[in-house]
C-alpha positions, 0 to 999 in steps of 0.5 A: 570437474570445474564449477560453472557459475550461473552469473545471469541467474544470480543477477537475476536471484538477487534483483528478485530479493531486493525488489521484494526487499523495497515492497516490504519496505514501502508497505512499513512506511504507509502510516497505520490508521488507530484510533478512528472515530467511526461514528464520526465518519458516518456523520461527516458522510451523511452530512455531505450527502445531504448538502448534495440532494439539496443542491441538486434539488 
């Protein structure tokens, strides 16, 4: 008995994993947020919502 390879399969099989390869690649180079001052954004926010109403008003 011969052995038949599935040539597009295989294509296929190993394109799959490359592209699941570059996603987890891609996921690792986005920067991971430390150290944020929560406090601060909520002022920073505040602030600006304010400067908003009065504009507006």
């Amino acid at each position: 008995m011969s052995v038949t390879r599935l040539k597009r399969k295989h294509r296929k099989n190993i394109a799959r994993a490359n592209n699941k390869q570059t996603v987890i690649k891609q996921l690792l180079l986005t920067p991971v947020l430390k150290n944020v001052d929560i406090e601060e954004l909520k002022a920073r926010f505040s602030k600006t919502g304010t400067t908003n109403t009065e504009a507006a008003a």
